[in-house]
C-alpha positions in Angstrom: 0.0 0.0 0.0 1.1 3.7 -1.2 1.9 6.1 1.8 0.9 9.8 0.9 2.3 12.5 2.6 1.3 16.2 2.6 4.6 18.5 1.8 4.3 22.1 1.9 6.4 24.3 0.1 8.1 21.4 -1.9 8.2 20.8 -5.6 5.3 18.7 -6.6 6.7 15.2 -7.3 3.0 13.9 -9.1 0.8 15.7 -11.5 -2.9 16.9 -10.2 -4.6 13.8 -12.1 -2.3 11.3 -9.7 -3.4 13.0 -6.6 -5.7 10.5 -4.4 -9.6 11.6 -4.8 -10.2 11.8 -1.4 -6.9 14.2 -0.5 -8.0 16.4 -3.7 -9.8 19.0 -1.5 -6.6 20.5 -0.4 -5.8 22.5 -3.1 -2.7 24.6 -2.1 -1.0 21.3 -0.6 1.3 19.3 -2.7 2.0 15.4 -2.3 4.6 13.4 -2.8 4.6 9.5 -2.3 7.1 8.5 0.6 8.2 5.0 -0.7 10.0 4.3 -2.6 12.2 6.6 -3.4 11.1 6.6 -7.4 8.1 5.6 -8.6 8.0 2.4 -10.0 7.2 1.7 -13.7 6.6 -1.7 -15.0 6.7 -2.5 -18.6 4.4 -3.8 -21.2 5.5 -4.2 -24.7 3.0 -5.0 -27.4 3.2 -6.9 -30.8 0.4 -8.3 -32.2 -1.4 -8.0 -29.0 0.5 -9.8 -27.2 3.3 -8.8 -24.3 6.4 -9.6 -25.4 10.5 -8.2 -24.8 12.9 -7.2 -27.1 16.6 -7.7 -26.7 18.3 -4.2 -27.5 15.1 -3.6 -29.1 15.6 -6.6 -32.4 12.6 -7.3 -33.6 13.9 -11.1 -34.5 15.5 -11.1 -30.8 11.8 -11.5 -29.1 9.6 -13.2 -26.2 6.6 -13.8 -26.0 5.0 -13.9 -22.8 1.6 -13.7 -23.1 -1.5 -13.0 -25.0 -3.5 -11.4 -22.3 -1.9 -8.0 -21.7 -4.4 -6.5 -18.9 -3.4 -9.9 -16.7 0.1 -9.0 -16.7 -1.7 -5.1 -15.9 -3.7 -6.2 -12.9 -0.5 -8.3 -11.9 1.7 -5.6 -11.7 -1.0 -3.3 -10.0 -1.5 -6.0 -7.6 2.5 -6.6 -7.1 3.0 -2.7 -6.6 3.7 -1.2 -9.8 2.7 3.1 -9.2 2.5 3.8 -13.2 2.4 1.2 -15.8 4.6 2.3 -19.3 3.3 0.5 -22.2 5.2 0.6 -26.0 3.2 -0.1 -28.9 6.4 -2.4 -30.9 4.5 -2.3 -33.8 3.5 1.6 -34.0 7.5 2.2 -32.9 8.5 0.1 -36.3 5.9 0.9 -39.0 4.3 4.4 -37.3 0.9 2.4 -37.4 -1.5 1.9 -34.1 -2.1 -1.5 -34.2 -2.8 -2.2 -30.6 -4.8 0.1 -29.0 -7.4 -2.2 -28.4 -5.2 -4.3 -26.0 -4.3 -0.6 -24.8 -8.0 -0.4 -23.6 -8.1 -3.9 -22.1 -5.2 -2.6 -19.7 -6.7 0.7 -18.6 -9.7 -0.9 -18.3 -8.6 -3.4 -16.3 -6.3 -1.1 -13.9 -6.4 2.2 -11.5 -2.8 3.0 -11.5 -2.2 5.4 -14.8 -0.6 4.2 -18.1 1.4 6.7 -20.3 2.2 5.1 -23.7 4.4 5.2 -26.2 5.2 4.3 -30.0 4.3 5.8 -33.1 3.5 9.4 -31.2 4.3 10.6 -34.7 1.1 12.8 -35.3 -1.3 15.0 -33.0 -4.4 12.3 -34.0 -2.2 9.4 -32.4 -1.8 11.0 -29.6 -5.2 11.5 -29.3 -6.2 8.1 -29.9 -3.7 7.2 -26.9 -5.7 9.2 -24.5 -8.7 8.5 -25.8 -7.7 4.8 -24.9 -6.6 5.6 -21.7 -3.4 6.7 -21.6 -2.9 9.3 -19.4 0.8 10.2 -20.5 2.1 10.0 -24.3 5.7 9.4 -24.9 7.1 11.0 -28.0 10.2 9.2 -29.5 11.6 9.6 -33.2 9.1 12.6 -33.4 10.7 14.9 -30.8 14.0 13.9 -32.3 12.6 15.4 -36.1 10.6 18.5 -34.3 10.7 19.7 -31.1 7.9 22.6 -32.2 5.9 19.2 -32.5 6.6 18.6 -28.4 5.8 22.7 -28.0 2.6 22.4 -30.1 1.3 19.1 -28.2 2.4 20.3 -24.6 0.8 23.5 -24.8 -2.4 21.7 -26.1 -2.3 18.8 -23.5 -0.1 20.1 -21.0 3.3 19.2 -19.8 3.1 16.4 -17.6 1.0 14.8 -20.1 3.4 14.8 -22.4 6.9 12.7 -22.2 9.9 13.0 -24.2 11.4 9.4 -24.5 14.9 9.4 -25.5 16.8 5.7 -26.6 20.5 5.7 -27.3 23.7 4.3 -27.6 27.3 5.7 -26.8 25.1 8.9 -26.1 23.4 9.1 -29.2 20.1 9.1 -29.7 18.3 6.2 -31.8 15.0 6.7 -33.7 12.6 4.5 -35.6 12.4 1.7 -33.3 16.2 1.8 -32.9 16.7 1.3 -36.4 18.1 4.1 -37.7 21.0 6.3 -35.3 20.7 10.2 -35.1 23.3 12.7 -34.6 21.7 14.1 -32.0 23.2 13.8 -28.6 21.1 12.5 -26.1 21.8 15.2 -23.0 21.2 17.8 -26.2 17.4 16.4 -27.1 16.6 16.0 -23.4 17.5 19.9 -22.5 15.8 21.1 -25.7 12.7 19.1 -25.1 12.6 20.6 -21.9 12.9 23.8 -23.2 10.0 22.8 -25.2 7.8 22.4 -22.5 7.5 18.5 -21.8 7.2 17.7 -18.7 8.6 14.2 -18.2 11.8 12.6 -20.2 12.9 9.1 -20.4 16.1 7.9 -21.0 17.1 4.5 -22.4 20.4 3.4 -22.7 20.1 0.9 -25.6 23.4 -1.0 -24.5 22.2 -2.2 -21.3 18.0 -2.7 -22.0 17.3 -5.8 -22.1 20.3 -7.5 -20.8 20.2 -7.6 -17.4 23.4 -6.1 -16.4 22.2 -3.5 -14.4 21.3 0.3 -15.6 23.9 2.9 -17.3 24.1 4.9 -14.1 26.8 7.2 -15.2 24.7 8.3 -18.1 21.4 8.6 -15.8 23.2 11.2 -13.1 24.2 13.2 -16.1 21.1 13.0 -17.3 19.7 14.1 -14.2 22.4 16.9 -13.4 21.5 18.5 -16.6 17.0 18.6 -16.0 14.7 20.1 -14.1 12.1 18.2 -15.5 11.1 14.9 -14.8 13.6 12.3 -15.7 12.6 8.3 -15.7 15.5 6.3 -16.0 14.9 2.9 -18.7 17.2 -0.1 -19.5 18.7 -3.0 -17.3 17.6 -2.6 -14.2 18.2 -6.6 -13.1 17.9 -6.4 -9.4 16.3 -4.6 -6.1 20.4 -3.4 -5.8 19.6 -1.8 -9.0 16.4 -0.1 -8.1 17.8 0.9 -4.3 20.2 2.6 -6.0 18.7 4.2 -8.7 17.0 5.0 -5.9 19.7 7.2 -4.2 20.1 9.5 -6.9 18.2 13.2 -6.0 15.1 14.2 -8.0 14.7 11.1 -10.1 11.3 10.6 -10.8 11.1 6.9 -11.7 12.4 3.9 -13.0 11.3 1.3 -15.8 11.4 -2.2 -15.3 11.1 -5.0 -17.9 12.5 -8.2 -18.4 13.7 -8.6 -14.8 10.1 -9.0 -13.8 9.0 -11.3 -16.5 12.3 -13.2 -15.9 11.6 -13.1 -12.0 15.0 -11.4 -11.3 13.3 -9.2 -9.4 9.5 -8.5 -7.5 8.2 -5.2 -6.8 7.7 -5.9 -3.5 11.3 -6.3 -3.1 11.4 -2.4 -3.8 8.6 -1.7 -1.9 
C-alpha cells in the first residue's frame, strides 16, 4: 500500500490527475509518495497484442509472454507497480497503431495510470492514446525530427501529459524503433525538449535494456544533473540493488522495469 504524505512548500513530485480523490480538496498542498524513493514503472510491450521483450530492441530477438496484456496489468498493479509504461512495438517500427485495443483492455482493467508510447508521430495518435486511456504520451523519433511538435502538443495537452522518451547508444540518440542512429546527442534532445515544454523525459540506454546487467548509471546522473524536468530512468535494471540505488540519486522521478520481472530477477515488492 502507497503512503501519501502532505509537503508544503516542496516541488510537486505527481501531476494533479495522480493526486488521491479523497486528498483532492486540499488545493494549495502538494503530495509526494514516501516509498519508494522513485516511482516504480513496470513495462508492457505490445506486438500483435501480445506482451512480449525485445533484446536491444531486435525485432527477430523476441519473447513472448503472453496474450492477455491486462493480466500482466492487474498483476503488476496487484504486485505494486505506481504507473504502468506501455510501447506499442509495432506503432515504434511501422508508425501504425495497431494495438490500442489491447491498450483499452489494460486501462480498463487497472487504476494506476498508463502513459504510452510508439508511433506518437502525429497529434491524432496522440489522441487516440488518450482516448484509450493513456494518461501520459511518450514522444520518440518525433521529438528527435521536431521539437515545435513537443511545444505544439504540450501547450495543447499540458506538460506532464506529455513525455519525451529518448533511446541511445554511446550517447546518441536512436530513432525508428532503434533502427536508424541520429546525430543528436542525447543530453542535447533532453535539455531542448525541456525547453519545449515537456514535462517528463525518459532515458534509455540501448546498450544495457534488455540484458540484465544492471542500468547505465553514469549516463542517468548526467542526465539528471542537466533537467529540471522529470527524468525516468529505462534499460537494465536486473535487481532490487539496481532499483535501491537508482533509488539514491536526487530528484529522479522513476524507474522502468522490464525483463527482470517477467524473468523473476526481481519482484516489486522487493522495492517496496
Amino acid at each position: 500500500m502507497r503512503r501519501w504524505q502532505l509537503v508544503v512548500g516542496s516541488r510537486e513530485l505527481l501531476p494533479s490527475y495522480l493526486i488521491p480523490p479523497s486528498l483532492s480538496h486540499h488545493p494549495s498542498t502538494l503530495f509526494q509518495v514516501t516509498t519508494p524513493p522513485v516511482l516504480l514503472f513496470p513495462a508492457i510491450d505490445l506486438m500483435s497484442g501480445e506482451v512480449v521483450r525485445l533484446r536491444q530492441g531486435k525485432a527477430d530477438q523476441k519473447t513472448v509472454y503472453s496474450r492477455d496484456p491486462a493480466a500482466f496489468a492487474r498483476r503488476w498493479q496487484e504486485e505494486g507497480g505506481d504507473y504502468l509504461h506501455v510501447v506499442d512495438l509495432d506503432a515504434a517500427f511501422t508508425g501504425e497503431q495497431r494495438n490500442l485495443e489491447a491498450v483499452k483492455a489494460i486501462t480498463g482493467a487497472i487504476t494506476i495510470p498508463c502513459e504510452l508510447g510508439g508511433g506518437m508521430r502525429s497529434r491524432e495518435a496522440i489522441e487516440r492514446a488518450f482516448q484509450a486511456g493513456g494518461s501520459r504520451v511518450v514522444i520518440g523519433t518525433r521529438a528527435a525530427e521536431s521539437l515545435d511538435f513537443v511545444r505544439d502538443m504540450a501547450s495543447e495537452f499540458g506538460g506532464d501529459r506529455i513525455a519525451v522518451g529518448i533511446d541511445a547508444k554511446n550517447g546518441i540518440v536512436s530513432v525508428k524503433g532503434w533502427t536508424e542512429m541520429s546525430t543528436m546527442s542525447a543530453l542535447d534532445l533532453a535539455r531542448r525538449a525541456e525547453d519545449a515544454g515537456a514535462g517528463v523525459i525518459i532515458y534509455t540506454d540501448i546498450a544495457t535494456d534488455g540484458m540484465l546487467q544492471g542500468p547505465n548509471f553514469a549516463e542517468t546522473e548526467k542526465m539528471l544533473s542537466s533537467l529540471q524536468c522529470k527524468l525516468i530512468a529505462s534499460g537494465g535494471v536486473s535487481s532490487a540493488e539496481d532499483v535501491h540505488r537508482l533509488g539514491k540519486m536526487p530528484g529522479l522521478y522513476g524507474c522502468i522495469i522490464g525483463k527482470a520481472l517477467y524473468d523473476g530477477a526481481l519482484k516489486l515488492q522487493d522495492v517496496r
